[in-house]
C-alpha positions as CSV (number, residue, x, y, z in Angstrom):
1,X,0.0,0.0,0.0
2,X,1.5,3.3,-1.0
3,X,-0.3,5.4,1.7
4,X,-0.6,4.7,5.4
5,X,-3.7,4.2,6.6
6,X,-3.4,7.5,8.9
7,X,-2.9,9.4,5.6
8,X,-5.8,7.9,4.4
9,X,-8.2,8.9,7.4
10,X,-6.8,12.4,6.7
11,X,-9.0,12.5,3.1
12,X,-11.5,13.7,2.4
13,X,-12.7,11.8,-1.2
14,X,-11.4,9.2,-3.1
15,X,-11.6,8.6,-6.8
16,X,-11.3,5.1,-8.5
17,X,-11.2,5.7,-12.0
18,X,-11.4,2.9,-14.6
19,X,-11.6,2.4,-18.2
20,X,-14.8,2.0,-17.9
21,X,-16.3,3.2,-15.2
22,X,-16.1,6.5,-12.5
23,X,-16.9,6.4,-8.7
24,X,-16.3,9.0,-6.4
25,X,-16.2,8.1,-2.6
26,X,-16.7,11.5,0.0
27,X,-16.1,11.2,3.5
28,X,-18.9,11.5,6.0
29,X,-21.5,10.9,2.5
30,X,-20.7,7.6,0.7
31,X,-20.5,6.8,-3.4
32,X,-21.8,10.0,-4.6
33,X,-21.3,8.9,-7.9
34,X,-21.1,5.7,-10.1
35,X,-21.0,6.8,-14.1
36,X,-19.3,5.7,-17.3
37,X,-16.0,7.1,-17.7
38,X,-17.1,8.9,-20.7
39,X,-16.9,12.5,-21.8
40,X,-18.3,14.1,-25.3
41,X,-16.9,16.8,-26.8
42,X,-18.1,19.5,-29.2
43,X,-14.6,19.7,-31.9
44,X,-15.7,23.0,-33.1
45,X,-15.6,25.3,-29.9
46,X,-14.3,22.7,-27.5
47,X,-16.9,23.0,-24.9
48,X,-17.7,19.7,-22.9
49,X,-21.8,18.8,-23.9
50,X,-22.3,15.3,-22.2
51,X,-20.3,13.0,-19.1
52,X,-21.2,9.6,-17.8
53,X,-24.5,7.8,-18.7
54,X,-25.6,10.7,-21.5
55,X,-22.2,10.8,-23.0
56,X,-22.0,7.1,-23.6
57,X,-25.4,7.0,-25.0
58,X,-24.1,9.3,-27.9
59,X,-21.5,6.9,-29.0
60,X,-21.9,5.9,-32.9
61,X,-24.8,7.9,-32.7
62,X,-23.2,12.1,-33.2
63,X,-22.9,14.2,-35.6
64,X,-18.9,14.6,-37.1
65,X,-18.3,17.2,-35.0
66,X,-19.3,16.1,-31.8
67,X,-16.3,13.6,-29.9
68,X,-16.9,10.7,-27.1
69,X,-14.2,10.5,-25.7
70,X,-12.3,8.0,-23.1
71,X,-10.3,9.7,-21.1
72,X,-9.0,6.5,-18.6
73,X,-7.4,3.3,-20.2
74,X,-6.4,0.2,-18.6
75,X,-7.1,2.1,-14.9
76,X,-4.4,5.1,-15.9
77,X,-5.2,8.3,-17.3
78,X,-4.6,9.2,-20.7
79,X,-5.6,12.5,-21.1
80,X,-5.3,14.8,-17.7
81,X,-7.2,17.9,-18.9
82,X,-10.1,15.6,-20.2
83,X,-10.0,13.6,-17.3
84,X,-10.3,16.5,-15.2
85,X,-13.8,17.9,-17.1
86,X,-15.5,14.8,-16.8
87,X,-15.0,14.7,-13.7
88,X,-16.3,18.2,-12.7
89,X,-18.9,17.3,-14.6
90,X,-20.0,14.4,-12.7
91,X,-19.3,15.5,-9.6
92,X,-21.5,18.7,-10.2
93,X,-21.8,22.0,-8.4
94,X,-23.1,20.8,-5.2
95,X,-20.7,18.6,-4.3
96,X,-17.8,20.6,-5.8
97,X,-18.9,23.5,-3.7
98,X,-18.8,21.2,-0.6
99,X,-15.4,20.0,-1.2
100,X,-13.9,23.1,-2.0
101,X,-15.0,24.8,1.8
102,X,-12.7,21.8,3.2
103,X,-9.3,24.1,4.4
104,X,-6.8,21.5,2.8
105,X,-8.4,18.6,0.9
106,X,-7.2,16.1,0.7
107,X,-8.1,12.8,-1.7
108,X,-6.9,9.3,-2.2
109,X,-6.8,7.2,-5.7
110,X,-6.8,4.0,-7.2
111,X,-4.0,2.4,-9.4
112,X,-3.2,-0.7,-11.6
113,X,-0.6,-2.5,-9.6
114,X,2.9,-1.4,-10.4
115,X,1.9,1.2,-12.2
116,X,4.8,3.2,-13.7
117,X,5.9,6.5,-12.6
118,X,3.6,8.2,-15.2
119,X,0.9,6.7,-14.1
120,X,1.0,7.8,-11.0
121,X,1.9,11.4,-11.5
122,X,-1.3,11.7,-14.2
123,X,-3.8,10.5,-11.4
124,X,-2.1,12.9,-9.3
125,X,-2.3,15.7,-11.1
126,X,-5.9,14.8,-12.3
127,X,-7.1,15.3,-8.4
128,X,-4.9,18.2,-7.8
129,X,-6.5,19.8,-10.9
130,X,-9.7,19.7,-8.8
131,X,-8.5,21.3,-6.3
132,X,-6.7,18.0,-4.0
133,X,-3.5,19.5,-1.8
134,X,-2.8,16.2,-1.2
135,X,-3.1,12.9,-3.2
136,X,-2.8,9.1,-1.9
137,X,-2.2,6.8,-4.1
138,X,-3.6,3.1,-3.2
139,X,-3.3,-0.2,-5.0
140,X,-6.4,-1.2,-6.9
141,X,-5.5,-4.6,-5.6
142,X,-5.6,-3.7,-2.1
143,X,-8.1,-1.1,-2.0
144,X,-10.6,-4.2,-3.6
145,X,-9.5,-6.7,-0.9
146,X,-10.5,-4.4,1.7
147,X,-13.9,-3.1,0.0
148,X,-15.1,-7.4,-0.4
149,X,-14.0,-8.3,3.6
150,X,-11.1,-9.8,2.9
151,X,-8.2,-9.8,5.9
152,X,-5.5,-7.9,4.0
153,X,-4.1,-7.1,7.7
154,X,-3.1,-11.1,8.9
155,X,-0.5,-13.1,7.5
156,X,-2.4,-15.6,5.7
157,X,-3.0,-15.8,1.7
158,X,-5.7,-13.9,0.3
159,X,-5.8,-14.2,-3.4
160,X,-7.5,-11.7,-5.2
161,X,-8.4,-11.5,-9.2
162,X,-9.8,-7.9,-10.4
163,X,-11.6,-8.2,-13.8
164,X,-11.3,-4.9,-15.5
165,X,-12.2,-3.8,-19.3
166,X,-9.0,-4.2,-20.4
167,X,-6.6,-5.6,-17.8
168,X,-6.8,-8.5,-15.3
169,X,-4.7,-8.6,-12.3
170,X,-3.7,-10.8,-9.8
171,X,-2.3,-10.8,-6.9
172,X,-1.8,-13.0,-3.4
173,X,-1.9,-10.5,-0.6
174,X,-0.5,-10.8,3.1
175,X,0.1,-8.4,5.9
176,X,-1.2,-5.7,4.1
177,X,1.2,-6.0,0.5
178,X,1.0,-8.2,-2.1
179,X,3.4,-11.4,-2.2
180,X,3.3,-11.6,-5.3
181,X,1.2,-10.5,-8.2
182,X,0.6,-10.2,-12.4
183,X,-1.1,-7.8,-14.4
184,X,-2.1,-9.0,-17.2
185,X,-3.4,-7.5,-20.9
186,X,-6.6,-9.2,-21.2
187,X,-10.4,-7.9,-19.7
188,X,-13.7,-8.0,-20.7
189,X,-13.3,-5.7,-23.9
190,X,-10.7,-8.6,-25.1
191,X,-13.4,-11.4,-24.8
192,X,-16.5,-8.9,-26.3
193,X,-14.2,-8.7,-29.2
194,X,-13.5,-12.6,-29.9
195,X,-17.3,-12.7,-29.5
196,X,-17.8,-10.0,-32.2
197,X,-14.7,-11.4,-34.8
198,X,-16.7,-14.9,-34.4
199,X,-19.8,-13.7,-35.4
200,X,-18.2,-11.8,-38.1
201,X,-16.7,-14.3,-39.5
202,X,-18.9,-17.5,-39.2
203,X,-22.2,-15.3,-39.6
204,X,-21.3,-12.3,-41.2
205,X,-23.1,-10.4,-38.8
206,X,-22.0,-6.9,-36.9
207,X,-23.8,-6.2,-33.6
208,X,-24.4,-2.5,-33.0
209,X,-22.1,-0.3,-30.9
210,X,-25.1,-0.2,-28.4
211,X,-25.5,-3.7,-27.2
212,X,-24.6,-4.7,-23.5
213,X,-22.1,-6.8,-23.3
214,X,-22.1,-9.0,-26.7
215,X,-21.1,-11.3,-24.7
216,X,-24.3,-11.1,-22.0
217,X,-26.4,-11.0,-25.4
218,X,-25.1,-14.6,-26.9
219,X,-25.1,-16.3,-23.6
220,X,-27.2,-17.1,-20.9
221,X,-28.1,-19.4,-18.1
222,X,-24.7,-21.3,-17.5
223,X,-22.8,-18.7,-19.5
224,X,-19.4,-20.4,-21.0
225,X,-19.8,-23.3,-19.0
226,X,-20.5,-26.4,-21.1
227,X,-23.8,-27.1,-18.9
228,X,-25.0,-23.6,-20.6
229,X,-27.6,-23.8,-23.7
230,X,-26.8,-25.5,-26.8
231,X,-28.1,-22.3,-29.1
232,X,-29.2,-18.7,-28.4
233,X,-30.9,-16.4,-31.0
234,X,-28.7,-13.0,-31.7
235,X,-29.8,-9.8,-33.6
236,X,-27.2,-7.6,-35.9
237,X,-26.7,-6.3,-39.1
238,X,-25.8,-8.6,-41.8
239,X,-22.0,-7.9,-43.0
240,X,-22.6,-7.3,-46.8
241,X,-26.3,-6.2,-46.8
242,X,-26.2,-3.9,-44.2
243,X,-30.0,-4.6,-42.7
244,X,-31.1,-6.2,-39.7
245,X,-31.4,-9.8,-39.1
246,X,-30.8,-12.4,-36.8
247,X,-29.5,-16.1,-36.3
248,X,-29.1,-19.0,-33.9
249,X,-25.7,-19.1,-32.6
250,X,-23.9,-21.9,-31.6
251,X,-22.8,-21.7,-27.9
252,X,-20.3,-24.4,-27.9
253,X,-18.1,-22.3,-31.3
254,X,-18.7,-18.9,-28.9
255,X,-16.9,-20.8,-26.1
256,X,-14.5,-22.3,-28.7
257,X,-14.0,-18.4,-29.9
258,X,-12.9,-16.9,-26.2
259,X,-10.7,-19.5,-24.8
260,X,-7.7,-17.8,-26.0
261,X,-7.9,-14.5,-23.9
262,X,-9.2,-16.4,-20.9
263,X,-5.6,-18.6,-21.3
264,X,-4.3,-15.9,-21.2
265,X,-5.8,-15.1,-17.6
266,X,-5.5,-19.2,-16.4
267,X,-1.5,-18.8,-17.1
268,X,-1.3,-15.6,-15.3
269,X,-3.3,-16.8,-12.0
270,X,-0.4,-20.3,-12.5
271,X,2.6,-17.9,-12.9
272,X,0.8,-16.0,-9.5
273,X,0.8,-19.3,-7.5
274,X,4.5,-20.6,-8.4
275,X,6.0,-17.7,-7.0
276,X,4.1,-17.8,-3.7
277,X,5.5,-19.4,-0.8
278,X,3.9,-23.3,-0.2
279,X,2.6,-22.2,3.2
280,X,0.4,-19.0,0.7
281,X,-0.4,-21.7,-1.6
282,X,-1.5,-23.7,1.2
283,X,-3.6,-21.3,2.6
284,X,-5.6,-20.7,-0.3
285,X,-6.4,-24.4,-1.1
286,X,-9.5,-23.5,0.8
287,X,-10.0,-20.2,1.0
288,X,-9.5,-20.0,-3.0
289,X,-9.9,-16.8,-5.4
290,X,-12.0,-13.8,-4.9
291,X,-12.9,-11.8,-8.2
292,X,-13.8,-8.4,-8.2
293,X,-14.4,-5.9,-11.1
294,X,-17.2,-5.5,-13.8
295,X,-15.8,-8.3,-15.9
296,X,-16.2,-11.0,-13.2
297,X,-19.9,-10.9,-13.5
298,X,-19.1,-12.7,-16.6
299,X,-21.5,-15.5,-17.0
300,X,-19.5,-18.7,-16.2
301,X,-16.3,-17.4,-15.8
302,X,-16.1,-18.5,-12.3
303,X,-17.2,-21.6,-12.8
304,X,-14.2,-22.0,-15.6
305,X,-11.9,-21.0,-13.1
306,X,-12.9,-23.5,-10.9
307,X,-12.7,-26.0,-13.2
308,X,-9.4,-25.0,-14.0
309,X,-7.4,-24.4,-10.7
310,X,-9.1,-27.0,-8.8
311,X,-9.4,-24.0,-6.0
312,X,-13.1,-22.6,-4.7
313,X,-13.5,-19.5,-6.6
314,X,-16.0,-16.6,-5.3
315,X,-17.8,-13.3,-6.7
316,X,-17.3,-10.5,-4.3
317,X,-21.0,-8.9,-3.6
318,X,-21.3,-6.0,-6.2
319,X,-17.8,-6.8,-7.7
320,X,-17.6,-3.6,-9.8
321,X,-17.8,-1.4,-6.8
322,X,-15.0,-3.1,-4.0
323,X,-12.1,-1.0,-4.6
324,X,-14.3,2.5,-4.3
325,X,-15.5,0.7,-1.3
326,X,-12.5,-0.3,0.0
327,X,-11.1,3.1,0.0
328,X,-14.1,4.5,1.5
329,X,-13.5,2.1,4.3
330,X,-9.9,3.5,4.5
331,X,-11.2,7.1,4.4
332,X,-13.7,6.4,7.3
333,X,-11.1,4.5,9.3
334,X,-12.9,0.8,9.8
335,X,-9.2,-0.9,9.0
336,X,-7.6,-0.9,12.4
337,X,-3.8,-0.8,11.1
338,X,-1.3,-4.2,12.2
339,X,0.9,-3.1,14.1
340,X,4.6,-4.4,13.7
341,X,6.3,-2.5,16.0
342,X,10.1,-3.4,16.7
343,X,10.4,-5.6,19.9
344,X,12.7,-3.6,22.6
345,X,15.7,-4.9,24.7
């Protein structure tokens, strides 16, 4: 953890922005606000039109000179100044006003694990650009093992998978750090697209820009899992004649189409668990993996983990919201800090 957990009780908000989502945490108030990380732009004067739910509603759907715009990628900030508008403009007046009275704010943030030096100084400078005298940095990691209940504090293995939109990490945690830990290139936009190149290809069929989660739309029930149905009906636009149809996808050649990016996560979690001491690994042969993030609500992902590892593998309760959680727990000071003081003569 990059912050102590006395600098943390110091805050007074705390940001976790993702790639695809928002949340703002304030002290004393709770999540004051959950939106997509999403701004749209007008190119011609450069004024800011739409953030968050209205903003993402435009997208495929504006005129030329009207932008949506991302302004977060893989958990780090791409574009400060952007970053900075949509945020004022989710936050709003109100709260603004509220924050600004405080005499020295102070705010804590969420990043990827590891995250390079640049990273880190662009979600600084994104707060401070709101008006933050003092920014703490946390690990997503960490601040999501805190927000699902986990004991971050003991020294026992807690292993911990966050499914973003475009990155998956891992990590096995102990007295409050992480033992050792992967980040790896593969989320839930990487699985939406094999879904999309497979229906492409084998149906000639585009899905609109709109859809939730092409993946949600072509499966249900038992998700990936084999147990799952053996067809499911799917509406697009057909490839060559550009109207509307639909067809009866095969469930088993979907599954077929996303195994490669979810290898890519199974090798990850193996790399994770032969770097860990054998008394971790031993630990987590019942406690097993928590996921966390948007993506793990996945249908049937967990239950391909399980299959996979061999280990127990649970959901966190509202997965996309732990780490905001987590450091709202910080910020209100319900982690009592371990205490490894030297031992005297």
């Amino acid at each position: 953890m990059t912050a102590s957990l006395e600098q943390l009780r110091r805050c007074h908000f705390a940001v976790d922005l993702g790639a695809a989502r928002t949340r703002v945490y304030v002290r004393g108030v709770g999540l004051v606000v959950d939106q997509p990380s999403v701004a749209a732009v007008n190119t011609r004067t450069g004024a800011l039109i739409a953030v968050g739910e209205f903003a993402e509603r435009m997208k495929g759907r504006t005129p030329h000179y009207i932008r949506v715009v991302r302004p977060v990628s893989g958990g780090t900030v791409v574009d400060i100044e952007m970053a900075q508008r949509m945020l004022r403009g989710l936050l709003g007046d109100k709260v603004r006003r509220a924050l600004r009275r405080k005499p020295y704010l102070r705010a804590a943030a969420c990043t990827p694990h590891e995250a390079d030096p640049l990273a880190r100084r662009a979600a600084t400078e994104t707060l401070v650009g709101l008006g933050a005298r003092r920014v703490e940095l946390v690990d997503t990691l960490i601040a999501a093992a805190v927000g699902c209940g986990l004991p971050v504090q003991e020294p026992e293995a807690t292993m911990i998978m966050a499914c973003g939109t475009t990155t998956t990490q891992v990590a096995v945690l102990s007295l409050g750090s992480s033992v050792a830990a992967e980040r790896i290139p593969v989320g839930g936009e990487a699985v939406d697209h094999a879904i999309v190149q497979h229906l492409r290809h084998q149906h000639e069929l585009t899905l609109p820009g709109q859809s939730v989660r092409p993946l949600h739309i072509a499966l249900s029930n038992m998700g990936i899992t084999a147990q799952g149905p053996a067809s499911t009906e799917i509406r697009g636009r057909d490839v060559v004649t550009g109207l509307a149809r639909s067809v009866q996808v095969d469930t088993a050649a979907v599954r077929n189409a996303i195994e490669t990016p979810l290898t890519a996560v199974l090798d990850g979690i193996g790399r994770v668990l032969r770097e860990c001491p054998p008394d971790l690994v031993a630990d987590l042969v019942d406690r097993g993996i928590t996921m966390v993030g948007g993506s793990a609500l996945l249908p049937g992902l967990d239950q391909m983990l399980r299959e996979a590892t061999g280990m127990p593998v649970h959901i966190a309760e509202q997965p996309d919201v732990c780490a905001v959680r987590g450091l709202g727990y910080m910020l209100e000071g319900r982690i009592e800090p371990l205490m490894l003081a030297p031992i005297g003569a």
